[in-house]
PDB file with SEQRES, HELIX, SHEET and CRYST1 records, atoms N, CA, C and O in Angstrom:
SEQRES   1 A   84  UNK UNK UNK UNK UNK UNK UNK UNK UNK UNK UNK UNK UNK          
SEQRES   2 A   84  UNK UNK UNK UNK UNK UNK UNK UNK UNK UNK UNK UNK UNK          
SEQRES   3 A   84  UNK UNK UNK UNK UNK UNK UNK UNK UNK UNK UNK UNK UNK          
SEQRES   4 A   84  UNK UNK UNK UNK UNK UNK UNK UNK UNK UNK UNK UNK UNK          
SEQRES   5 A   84  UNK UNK UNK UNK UNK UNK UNK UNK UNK UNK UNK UNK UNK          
SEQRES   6 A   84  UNK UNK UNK UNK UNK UNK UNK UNK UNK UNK UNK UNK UNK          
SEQRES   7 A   84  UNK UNK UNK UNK UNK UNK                                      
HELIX    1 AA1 UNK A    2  UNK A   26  1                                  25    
HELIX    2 AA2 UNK A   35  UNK A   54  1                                  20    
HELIX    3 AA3 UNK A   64  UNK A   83  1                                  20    
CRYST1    1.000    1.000    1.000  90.00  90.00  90.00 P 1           1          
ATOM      1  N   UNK A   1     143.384  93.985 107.856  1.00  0.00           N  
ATOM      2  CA  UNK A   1     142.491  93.542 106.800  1.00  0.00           C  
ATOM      3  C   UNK A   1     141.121  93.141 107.353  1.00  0.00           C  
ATOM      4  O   UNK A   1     140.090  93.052 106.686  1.00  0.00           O  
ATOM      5  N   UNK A   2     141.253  92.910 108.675  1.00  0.00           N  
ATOM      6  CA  UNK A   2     139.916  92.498 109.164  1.00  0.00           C  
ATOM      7  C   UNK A   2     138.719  93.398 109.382  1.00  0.00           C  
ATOM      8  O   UNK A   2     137.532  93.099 109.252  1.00  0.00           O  
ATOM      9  N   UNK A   3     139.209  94.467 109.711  1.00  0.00           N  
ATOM     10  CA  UNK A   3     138.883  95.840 109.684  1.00  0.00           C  
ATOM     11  C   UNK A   3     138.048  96.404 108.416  1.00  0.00           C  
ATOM     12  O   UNK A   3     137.020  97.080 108.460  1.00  0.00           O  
ATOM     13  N   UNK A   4     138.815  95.915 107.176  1.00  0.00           N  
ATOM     14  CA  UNK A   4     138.166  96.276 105.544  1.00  0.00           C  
ATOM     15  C   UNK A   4     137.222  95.348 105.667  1.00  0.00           C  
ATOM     16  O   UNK A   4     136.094  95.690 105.311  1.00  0.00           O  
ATOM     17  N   UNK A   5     137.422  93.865 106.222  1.00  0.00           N  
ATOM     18  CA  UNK A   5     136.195  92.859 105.407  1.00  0.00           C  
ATOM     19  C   UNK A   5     135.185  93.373 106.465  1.00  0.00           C  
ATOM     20  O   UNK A   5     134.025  93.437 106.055  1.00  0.00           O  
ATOM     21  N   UNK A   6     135.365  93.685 107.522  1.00  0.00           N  
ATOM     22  CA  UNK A   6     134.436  93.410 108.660  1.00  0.00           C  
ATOM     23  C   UNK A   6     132.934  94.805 108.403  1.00  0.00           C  
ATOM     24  O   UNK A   6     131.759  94.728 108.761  1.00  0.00           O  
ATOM     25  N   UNK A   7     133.733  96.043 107.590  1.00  0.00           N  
ATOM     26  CA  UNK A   7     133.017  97.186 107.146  1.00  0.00           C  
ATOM     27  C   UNK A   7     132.014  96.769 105.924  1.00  0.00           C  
ATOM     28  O   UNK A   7     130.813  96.949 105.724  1.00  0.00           O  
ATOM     29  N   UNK A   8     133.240  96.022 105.081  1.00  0.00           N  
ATOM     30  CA  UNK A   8     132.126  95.584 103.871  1.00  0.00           C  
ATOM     31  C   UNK A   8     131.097  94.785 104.149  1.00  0.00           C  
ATOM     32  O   UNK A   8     130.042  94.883 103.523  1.00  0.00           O  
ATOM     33  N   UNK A   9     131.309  93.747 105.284  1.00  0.00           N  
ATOM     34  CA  UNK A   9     130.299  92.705 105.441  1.00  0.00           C  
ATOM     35  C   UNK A   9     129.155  93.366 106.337  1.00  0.00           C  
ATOM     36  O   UNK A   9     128.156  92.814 106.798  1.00  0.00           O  
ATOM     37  N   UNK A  10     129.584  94.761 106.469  1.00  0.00           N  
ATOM     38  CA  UNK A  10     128.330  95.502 107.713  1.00  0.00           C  
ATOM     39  C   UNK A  10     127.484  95.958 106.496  1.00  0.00           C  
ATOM     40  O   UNK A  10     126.297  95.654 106.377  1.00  0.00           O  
ATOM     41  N   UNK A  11     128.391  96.949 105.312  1.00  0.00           N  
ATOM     42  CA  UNK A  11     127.581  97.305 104.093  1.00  0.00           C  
ATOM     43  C   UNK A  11     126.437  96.381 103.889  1.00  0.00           C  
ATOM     44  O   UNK A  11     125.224  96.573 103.815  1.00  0.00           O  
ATOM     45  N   UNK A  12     127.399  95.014 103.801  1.00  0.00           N  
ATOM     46  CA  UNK A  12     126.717  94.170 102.819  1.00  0.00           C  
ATOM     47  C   UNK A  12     125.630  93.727 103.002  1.00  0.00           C  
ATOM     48  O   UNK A  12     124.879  93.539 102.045  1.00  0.00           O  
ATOM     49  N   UNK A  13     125.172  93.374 104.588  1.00  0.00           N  
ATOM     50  CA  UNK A  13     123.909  93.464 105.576  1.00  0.00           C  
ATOM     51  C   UNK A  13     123.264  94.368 105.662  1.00  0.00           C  
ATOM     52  O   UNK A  13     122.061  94.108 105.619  1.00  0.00           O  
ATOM     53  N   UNK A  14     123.566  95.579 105.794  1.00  0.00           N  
ATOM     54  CA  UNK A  14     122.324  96.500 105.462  1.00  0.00           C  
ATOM     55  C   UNK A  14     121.899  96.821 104.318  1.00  0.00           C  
ATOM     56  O   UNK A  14     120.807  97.388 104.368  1.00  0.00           O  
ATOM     57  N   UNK A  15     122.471  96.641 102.939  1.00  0.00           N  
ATOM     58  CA  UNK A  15     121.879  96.811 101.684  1.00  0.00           C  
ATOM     59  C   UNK A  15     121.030  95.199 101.893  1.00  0.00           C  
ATOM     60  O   UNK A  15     119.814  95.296 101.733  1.00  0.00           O  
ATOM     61  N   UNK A  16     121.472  93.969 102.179  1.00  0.00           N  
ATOM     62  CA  UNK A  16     120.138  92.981 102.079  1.00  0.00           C  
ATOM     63  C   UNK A  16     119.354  93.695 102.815  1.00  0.00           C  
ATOM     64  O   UNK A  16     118.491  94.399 102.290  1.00  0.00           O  
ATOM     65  N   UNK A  17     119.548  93.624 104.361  1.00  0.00           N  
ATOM     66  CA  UNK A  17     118.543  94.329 104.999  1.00  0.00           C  
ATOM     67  C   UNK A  17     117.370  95.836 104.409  1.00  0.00           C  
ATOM     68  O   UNK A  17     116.234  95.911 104.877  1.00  0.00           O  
ATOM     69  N   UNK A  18     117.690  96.489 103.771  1.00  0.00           N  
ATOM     70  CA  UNK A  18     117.275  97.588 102.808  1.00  0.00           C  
ATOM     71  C   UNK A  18     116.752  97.068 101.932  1.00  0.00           C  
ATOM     72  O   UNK A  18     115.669  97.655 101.937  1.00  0.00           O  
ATOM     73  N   UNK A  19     116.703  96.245 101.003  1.00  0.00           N  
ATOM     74  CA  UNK A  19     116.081  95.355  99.867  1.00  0.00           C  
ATOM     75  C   UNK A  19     115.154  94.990 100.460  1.00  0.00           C  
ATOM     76  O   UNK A  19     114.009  95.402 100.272  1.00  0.00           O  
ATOM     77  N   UNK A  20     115.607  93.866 101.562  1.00  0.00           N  
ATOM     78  CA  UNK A  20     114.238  93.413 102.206  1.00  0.00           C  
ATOM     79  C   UNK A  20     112.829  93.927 102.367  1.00  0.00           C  
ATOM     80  O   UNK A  20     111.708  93.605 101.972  1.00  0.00           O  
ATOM     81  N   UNK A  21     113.553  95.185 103.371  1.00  0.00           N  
ATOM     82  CA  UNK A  21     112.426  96.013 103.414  1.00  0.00           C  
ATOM     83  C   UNK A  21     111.622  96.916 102.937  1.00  0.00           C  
ATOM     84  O   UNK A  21     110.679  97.474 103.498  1.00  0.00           O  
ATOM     85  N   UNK A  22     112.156  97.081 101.537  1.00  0.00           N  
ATOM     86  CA  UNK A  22     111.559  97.708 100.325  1.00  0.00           C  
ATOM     87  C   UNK A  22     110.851  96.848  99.779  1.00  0.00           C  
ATOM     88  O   UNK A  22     109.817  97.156  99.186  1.00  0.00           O  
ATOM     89  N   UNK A  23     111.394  95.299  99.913  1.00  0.00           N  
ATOM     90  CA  UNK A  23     110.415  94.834  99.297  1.00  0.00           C  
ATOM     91  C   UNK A  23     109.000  94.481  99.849  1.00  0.00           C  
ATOM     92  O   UNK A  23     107.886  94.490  99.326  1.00  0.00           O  
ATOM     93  N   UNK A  24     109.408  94.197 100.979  1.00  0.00           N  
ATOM     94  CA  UNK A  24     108.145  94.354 101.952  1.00  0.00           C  
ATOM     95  C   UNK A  24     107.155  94.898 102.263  1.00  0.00           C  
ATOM     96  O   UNK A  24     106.098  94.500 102.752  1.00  0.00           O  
ATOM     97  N   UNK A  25     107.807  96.573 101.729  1.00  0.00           N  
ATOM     98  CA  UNK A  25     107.001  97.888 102.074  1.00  0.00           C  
ATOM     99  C   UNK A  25     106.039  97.991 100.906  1.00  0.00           C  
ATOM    100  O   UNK A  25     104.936  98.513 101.064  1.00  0.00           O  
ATOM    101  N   UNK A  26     106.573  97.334  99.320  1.00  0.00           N  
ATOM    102  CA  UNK A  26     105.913  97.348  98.174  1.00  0.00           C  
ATOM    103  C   UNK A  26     104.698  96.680  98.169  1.00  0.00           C  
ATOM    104  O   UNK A  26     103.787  97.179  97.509  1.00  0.00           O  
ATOM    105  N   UNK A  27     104.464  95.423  98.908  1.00  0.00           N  
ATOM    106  CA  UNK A  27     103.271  94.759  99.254  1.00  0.00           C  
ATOM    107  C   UNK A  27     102.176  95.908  99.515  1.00  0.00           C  
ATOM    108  O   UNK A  27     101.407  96.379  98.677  1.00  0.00           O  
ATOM    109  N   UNK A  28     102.256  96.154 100.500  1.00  0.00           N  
ATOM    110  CA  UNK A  28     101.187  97.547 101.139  1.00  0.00           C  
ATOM    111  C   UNK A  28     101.377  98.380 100.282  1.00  0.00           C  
ATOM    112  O   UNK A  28     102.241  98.508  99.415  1.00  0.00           O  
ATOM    113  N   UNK A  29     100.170  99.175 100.687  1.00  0.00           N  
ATOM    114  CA  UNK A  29      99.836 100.440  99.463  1.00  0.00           C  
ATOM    115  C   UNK A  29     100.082 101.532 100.793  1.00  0.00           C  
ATOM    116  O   UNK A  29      99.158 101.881 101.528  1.00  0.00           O  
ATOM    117  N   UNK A  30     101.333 101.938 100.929  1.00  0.00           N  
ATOM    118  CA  UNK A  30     101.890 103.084 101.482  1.00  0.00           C  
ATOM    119  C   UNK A  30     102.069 104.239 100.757  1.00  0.00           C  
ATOM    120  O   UNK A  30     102.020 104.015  99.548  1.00  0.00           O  
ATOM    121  N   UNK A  31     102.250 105.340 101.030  1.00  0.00           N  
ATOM    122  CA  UNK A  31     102.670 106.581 100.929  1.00  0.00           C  
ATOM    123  C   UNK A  31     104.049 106.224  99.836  1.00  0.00           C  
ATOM    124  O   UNK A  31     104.882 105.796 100.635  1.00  0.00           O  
ATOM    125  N   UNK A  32     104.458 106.199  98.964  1.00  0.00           N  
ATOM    126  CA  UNK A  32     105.508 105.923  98.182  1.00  0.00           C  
ATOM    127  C   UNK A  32     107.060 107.338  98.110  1.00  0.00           C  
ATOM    128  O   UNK A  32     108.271 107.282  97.899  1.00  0.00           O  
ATOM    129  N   UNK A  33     105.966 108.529  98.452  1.00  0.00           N  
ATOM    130  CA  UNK A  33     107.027 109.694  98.756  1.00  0.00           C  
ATOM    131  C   UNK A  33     107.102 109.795 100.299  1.00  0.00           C  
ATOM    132  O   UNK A  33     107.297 110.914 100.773  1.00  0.00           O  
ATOM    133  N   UNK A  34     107.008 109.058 100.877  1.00  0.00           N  
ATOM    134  CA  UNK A  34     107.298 109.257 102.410  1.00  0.00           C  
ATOM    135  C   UNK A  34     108.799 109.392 102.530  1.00  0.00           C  
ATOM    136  O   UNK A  34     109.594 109.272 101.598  1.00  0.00           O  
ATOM    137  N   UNK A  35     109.094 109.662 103.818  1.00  0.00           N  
ATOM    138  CA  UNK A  35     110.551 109.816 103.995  1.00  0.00           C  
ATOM    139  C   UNK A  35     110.906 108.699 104.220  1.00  0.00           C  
ATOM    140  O   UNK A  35     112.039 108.811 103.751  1.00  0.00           O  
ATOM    141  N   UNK A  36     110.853 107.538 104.615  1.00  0.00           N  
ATOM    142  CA  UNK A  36     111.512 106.122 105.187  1.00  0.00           C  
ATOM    143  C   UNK A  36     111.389 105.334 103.468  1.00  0.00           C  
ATOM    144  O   UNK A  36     112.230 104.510 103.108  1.00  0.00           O  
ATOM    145  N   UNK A  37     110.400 105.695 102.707  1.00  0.00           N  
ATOM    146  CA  UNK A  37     110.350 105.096 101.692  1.00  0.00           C  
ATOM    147  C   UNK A  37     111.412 105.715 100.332  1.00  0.00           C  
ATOM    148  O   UNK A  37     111.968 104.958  99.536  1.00  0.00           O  
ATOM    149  N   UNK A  38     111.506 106.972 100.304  1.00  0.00           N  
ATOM    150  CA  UNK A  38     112.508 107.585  99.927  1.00  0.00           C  
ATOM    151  C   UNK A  38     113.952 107.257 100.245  1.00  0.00           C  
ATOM    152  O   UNK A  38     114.811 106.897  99.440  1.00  0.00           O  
ATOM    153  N   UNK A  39     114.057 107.409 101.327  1.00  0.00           N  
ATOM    154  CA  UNK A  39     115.530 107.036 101.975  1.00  0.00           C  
ATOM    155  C   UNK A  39     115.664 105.288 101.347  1.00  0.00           C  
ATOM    156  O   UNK A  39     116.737 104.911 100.876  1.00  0.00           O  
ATOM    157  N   UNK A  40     114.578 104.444 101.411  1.00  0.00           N  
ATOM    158  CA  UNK A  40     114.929 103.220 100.790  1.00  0.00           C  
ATOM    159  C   UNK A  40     115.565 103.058  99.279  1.00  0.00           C  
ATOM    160  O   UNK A  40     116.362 102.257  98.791  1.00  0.00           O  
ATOM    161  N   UNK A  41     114.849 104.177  98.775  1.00  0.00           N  
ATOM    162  CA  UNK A  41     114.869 104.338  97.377  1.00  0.00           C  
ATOM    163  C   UNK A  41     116.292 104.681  97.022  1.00  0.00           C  
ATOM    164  O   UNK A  41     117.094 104.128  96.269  1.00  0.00           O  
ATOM    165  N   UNK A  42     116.375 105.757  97.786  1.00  0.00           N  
ATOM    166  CA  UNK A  42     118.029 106.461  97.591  1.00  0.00           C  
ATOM    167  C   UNK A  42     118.835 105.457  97.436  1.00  0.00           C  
ATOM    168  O   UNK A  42     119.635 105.365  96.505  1.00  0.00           O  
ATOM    169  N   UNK A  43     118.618 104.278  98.721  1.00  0.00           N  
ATOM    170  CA  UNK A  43     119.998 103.683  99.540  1.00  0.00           C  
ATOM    171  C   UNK A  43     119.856 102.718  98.025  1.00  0.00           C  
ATOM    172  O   UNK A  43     120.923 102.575  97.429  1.00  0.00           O  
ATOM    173  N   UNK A  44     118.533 102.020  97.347  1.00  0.00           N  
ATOM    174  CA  UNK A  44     118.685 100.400  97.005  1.00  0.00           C  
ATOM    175  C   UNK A  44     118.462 100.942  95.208  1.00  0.00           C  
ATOM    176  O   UNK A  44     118.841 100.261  94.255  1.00  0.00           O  
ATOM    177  N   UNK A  45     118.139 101.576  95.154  1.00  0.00           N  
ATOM    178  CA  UNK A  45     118.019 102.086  93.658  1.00  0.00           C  
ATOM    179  C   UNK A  45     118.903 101.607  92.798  1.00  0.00           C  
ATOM    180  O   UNK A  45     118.763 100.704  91.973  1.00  0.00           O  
ATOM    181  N   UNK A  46     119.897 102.320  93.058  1.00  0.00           N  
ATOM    182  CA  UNK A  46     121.306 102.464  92.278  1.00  0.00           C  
ATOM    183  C   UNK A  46     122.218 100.758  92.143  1.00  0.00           C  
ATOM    184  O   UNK A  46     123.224 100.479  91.491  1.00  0.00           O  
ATOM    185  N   UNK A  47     121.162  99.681  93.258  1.00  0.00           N  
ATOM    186  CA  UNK A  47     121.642  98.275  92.944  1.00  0.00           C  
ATOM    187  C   UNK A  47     120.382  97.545  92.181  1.00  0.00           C  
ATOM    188  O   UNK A  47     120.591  96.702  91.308  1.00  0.00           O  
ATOM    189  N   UNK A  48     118.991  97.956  92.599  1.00  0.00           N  
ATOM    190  CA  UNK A  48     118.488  97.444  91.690  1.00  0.00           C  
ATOM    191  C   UNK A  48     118.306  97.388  90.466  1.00  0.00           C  
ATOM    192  O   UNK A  48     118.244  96.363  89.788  1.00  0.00           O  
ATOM    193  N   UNK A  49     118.155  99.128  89.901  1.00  0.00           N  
ATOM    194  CA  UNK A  49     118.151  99.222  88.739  1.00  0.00           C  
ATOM    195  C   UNK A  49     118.737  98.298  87.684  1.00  0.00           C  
ATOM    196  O   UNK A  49     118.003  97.566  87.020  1.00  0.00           O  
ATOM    197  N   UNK A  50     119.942  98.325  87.541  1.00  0.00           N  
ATOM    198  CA  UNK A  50     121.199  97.657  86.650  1.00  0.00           C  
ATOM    199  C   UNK A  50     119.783  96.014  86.233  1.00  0.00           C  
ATOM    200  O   UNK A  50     119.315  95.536  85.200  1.00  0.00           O  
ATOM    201  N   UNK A  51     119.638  95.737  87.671  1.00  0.00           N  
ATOM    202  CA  UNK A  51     119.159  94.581  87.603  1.00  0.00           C  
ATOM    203  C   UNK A  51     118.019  93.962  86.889  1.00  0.00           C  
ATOM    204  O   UNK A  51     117.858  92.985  86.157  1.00  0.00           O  
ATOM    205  N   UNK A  52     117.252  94.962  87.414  1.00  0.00           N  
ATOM    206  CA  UNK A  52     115.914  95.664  86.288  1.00  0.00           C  
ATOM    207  C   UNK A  52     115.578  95.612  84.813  1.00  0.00           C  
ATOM    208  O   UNK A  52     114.613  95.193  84.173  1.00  0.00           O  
ATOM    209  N   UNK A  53     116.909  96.285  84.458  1.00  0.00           N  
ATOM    210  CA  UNK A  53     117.449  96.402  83.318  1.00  0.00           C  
ATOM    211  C   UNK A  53     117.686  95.322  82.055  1.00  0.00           C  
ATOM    212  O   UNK A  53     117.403  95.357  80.858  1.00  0.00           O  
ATOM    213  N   UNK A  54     118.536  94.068  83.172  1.00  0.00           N  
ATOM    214  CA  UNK A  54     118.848  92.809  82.495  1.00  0.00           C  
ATOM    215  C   UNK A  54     117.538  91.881  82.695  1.00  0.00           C  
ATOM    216  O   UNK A  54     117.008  91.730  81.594  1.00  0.00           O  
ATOM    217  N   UNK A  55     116.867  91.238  83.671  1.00  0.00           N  
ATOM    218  CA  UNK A  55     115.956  90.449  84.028  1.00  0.00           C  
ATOM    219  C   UNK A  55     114.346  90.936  82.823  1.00  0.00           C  
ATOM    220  O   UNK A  55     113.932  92.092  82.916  1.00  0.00           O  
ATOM    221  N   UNK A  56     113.888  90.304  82.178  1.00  0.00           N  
ATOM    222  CA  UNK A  56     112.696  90.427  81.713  1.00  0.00           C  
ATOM    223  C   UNK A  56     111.476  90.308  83.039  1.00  0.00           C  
ATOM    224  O   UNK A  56     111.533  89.665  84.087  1.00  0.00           O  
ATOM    225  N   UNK A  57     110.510  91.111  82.557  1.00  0.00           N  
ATOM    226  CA  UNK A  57     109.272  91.616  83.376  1.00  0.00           C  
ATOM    227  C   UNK A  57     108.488  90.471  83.593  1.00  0.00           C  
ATOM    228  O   UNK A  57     108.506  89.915  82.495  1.00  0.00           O  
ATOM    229  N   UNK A  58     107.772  89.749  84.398  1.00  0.00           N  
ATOM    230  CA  UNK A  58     106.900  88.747  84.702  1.00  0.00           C  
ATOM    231  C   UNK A  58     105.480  89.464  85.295  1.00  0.00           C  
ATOM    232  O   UNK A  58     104.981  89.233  86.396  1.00  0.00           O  
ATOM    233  N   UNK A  59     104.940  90.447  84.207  1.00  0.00           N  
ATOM    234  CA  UNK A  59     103.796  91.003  84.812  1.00  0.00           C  
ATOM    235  C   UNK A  59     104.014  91.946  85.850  1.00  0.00           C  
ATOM    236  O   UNK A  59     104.834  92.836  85.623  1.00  0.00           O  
ATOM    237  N   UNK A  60     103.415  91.921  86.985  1.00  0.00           N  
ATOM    238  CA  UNK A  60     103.434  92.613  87.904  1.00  0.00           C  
ATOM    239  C   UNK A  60     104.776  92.677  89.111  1.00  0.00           C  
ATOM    240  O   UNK A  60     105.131  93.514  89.941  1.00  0.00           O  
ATOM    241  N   UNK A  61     105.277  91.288  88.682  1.00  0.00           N  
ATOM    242  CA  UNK A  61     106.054  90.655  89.521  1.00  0.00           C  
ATOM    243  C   UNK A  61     107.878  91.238  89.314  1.00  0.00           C  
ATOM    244  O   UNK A  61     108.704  91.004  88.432  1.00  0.00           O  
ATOM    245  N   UNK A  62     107.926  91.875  90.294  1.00  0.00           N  
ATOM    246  CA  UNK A  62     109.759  92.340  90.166  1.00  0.00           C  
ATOM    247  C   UNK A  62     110.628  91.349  90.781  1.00  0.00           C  
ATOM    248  O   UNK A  62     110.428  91.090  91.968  1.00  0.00           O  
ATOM    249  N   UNK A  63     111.718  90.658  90.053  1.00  0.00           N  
ATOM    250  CA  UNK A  63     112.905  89.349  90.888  1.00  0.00           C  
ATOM    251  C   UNK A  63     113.839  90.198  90.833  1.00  0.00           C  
ATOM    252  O   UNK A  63     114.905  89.604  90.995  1.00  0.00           O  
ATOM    253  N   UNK A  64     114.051  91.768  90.624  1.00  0.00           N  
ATOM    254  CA  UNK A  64     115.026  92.550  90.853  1.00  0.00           C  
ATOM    255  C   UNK A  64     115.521  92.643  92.362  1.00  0.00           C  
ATOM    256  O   UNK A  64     116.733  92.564  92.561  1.00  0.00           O  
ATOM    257  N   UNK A  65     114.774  92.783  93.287  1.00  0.00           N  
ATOM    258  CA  UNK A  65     115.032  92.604  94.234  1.00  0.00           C  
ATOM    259  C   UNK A  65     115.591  91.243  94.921  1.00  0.00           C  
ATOM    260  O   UNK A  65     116.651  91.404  95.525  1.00  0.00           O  
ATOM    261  N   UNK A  66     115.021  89.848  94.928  1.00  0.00           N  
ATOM    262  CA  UNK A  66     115.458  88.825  94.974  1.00  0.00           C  
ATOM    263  C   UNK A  66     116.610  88.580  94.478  1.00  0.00           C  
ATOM    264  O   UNK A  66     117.279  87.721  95.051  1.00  0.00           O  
ATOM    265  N   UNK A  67     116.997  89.044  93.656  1.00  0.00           N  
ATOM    266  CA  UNK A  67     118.311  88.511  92.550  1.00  0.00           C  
ATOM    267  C   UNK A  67     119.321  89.698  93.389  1.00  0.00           C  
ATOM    268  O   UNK A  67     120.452  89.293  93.659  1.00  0.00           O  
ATOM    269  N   UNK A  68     119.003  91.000  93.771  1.00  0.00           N  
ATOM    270  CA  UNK A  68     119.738  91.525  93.887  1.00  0.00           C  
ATOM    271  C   UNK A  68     120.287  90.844  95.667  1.00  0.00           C  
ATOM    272  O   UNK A  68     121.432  90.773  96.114  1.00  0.00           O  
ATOM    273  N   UNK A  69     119.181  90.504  96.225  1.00  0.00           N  
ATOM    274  CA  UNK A  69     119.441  90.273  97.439  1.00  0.00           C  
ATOM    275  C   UNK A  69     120.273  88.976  97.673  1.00  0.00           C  
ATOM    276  O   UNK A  69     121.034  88.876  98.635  1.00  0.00           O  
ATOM    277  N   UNK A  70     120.013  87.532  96.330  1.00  0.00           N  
ATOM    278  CA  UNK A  70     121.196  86.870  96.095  1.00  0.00           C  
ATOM    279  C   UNK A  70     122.454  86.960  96.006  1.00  0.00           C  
ATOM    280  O   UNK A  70     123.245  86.294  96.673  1.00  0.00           O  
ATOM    281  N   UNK A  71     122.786  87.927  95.039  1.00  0.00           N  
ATOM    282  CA  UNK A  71     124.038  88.646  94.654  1.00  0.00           C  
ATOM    283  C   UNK A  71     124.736  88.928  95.859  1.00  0.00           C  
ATOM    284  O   UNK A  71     125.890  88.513  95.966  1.00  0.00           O  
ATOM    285  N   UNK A  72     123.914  89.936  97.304  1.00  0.00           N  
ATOM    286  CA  UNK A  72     124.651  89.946  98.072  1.00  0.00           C  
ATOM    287  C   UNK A  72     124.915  89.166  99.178  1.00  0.00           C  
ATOM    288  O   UNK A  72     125.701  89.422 100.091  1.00  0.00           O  
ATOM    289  N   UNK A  73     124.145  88.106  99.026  1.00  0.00           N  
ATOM    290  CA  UNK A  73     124.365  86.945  99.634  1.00  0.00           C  
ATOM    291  C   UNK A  73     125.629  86.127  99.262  1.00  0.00           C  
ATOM    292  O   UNK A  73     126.362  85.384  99.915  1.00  0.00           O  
ATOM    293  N   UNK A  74     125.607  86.633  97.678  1.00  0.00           N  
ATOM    294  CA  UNK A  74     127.020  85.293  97.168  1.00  0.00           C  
ATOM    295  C   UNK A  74     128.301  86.451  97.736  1.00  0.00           C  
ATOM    296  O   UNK A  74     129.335  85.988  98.217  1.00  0.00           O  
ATOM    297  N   UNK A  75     128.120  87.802  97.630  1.00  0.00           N  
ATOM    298  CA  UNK A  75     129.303  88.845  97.806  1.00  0.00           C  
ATOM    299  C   UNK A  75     129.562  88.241  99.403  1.00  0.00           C  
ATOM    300  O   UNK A  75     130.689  87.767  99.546  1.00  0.00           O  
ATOM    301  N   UNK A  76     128.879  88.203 100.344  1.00  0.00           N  
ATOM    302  CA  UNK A  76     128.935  88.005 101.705  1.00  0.00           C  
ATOM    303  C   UNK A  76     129.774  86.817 102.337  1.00  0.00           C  
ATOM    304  O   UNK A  76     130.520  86.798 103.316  1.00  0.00           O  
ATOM    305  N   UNK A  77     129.305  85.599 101.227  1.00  0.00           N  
ATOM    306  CA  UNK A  77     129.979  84.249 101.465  1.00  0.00           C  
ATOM    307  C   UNK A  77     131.221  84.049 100.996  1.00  0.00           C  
ATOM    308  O   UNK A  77     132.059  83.246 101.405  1.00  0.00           O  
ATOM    309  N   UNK A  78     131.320  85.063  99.839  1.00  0.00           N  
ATOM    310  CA  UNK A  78     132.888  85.596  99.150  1.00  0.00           C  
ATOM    311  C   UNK A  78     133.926  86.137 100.098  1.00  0.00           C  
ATOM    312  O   UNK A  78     135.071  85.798 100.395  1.00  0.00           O  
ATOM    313  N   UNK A  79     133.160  87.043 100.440  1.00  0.00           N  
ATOM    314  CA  UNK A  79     133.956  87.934 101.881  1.00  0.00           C  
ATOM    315  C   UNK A  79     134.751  87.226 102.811  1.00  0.00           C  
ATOM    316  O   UNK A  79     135.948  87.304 103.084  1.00  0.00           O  
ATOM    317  N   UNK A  80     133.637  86.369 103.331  1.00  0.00           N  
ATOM    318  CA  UNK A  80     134.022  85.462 105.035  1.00  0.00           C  
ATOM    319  C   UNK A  80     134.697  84.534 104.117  1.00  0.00           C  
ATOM    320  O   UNK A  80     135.707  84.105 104.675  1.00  0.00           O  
ATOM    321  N   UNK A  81     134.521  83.956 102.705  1.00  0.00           N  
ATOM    322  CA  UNK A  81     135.708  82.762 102.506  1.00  0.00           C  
ATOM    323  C   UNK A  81     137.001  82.917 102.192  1.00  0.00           C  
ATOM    324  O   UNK A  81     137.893  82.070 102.230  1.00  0.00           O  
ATOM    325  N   UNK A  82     137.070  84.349 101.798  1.00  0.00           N  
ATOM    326  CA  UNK A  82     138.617  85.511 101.688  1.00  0.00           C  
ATOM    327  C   UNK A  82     139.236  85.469 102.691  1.00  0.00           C  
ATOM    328  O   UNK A  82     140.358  84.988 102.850  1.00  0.00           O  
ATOM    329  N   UNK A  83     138.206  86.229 103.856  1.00  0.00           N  
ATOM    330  CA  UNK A  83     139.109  86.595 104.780  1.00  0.00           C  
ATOM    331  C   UNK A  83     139.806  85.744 106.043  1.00  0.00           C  
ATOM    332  O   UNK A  83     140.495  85.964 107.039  1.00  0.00           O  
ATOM    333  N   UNK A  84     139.215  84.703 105.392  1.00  0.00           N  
ATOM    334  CA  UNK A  84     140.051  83.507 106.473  1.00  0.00           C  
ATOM    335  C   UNK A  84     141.650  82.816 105.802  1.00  0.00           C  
ATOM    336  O   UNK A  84     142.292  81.997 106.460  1.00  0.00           O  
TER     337      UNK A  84                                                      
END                                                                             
């Protein structure tokens, strides 16, 4: 079983890690079809969206990301308090 949590909790770090840095990358006015920015898109899309969806717009300002990066913060602390 340690084996299952230990994979999910690697997931679960690189999708924060991936959020992060999408969100980071959004600050700067980069290339938006680049390949590193794409590949972000691919990987974090499909968790932000949903999120997007529910949260109302604050102007310019997206908490889709933040909220999503909570979420896997609470999934993470879920994990390690399971698997003990």
């Amino acid at each position: 079983m340690t084996i299952l949590t230990d994979l999910l909790a690697l997931v679960i770090r690189g999708l924060y890690f991936a959020i992060f840095i999408k969100a980071i990358i959004s600050w700067f006015p980069i290339d938006q079809n680049g390949p590193i920015v794409r590949v972000l898109n691919q990987i974090t899309e499909p968790i932000i969206e949903p999120i997007r969806k529910i949260l109302p717009t604050f102007g310019m300002l997206d908490l889709a990301p933040l909220v999503a990066i909570l979420l896997l913060s609470f999934l993470s602390r879920m994990l390690e308090s399971a698997s003990f």
